[in-house]
N, C-alpha and C positions, 0 to 999 in steps of 0.2 A: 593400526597401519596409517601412518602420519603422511600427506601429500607433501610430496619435495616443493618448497618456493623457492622462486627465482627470484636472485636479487631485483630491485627497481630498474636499473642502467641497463640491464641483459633483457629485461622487458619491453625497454624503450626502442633499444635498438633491432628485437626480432622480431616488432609490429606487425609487420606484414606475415612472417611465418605463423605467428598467433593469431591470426586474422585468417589465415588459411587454414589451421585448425581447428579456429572455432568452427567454421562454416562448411567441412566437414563434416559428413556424417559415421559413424562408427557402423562396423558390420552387426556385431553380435545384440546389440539392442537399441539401434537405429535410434540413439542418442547424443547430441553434440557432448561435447567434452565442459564437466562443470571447471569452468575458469574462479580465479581468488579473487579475492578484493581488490588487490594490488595488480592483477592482469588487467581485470575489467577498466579500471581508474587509465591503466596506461594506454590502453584499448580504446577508451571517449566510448563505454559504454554507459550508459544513462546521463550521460551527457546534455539530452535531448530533451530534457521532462525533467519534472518538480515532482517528488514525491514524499507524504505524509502517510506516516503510521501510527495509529493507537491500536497497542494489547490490551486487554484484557480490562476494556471499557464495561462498565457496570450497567446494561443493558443488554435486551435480546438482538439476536442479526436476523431477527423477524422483523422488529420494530423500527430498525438503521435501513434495512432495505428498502420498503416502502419508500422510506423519505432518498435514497443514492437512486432509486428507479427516476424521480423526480428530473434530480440534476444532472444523470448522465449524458454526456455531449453535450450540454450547453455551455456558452460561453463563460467565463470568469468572475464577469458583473451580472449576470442573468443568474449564474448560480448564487452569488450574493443574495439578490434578491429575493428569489424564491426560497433559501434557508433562511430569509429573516423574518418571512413574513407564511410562514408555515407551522401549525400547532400544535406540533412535536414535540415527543420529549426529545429526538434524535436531532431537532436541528440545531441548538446551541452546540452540541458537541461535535456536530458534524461542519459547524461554520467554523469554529477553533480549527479543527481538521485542514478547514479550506483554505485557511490564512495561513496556517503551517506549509501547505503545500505551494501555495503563492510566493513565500518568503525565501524557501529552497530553489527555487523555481527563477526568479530574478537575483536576489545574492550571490547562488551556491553556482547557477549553471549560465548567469549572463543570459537569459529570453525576453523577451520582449513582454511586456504587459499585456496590453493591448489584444495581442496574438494568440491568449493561452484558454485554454479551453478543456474541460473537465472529460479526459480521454478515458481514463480506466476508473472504477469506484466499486468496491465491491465489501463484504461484511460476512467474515465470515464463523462460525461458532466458535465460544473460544471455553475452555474449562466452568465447569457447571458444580456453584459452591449449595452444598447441601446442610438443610437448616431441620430440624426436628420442632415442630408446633405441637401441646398435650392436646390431646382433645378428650373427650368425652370417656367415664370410666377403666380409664387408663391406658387407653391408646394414643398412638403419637402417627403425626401428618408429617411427610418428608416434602419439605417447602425446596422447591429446585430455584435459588439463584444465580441467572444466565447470563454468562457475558460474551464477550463479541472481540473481533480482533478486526478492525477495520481500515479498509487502503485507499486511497487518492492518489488517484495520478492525473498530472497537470502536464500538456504539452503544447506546442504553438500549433494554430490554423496555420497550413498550406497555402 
């Protein structure tokens, strides 16, 4: 059961009607209406914020959190600094992260540099690759290789 899309042009021009049904609520499971891509876009939804995604990063979102508890809410350069100088395995991959998130952030949505501040960052479990070790008289260890699916989001200070 495929969603009907609306052209782009029919979307521009029923802005507002689309705006009033997002922000409705539905009766039967008090949930707004999932919008497309192409609504959202016409809508200036995320508009507002810089955001970076890595799947299925080769590490635990035991070991990423620790280090995203760090920089949550702090500024842009403050986050900078404390993933450089932090003895992690998570901070290298998490400052690639932060630079991605930076680069969408002023390129993709026009924000101010200056302005932007580490809003949302969260790591969450991502597919768990399973390895067989021999051990001792013929038994075998199930070795759990864990990875992570991890988010950034970047938005300007108020």
């Amino acid at each position: 059961m495929a969603k009907n899309t609306v052209l782009k042009e029919e979307v521009a021009s029923n802005k507002n009607k689309l705006s009033e049904v997002y922000n409705t609520i539905r009766r039967k499971n008090k949930k707004a209406p999932i919008l497309t891509k192409r609504e959202k876009k016409a809508m200036g939804i995320g508009k507002d914020e810089g955001r970076a995604v890595l799947r299925y990063a080769r590490i635990s979102s035991r070991k990423v959190k620790i280090v995203i508890d760090l920089i949550r809410g702090k500024d842009l350069d403050e986050a900078y600094a404390i993933l450089k100088y932090t003895p992690k395995a998570a901070s290298p991959i998490l400052l690639k992260l932060l630079r991605s998130a930076e680069a969408n952030a002023v390129n993709n949505n026009e924000l101010d540099r200056d302005k932007l501040y580490v809003a949302e960052a969260y790591a969450n479990q991502g597919p768990t690759y399973k390895r067989v070790r021999p051990r001792a008289r013929g038994a075998a260890n199930i070795i759990r290789k864990r990875t992570s699916h991890i988010t950034l989001v970047l938005r300007e200070r108020k």
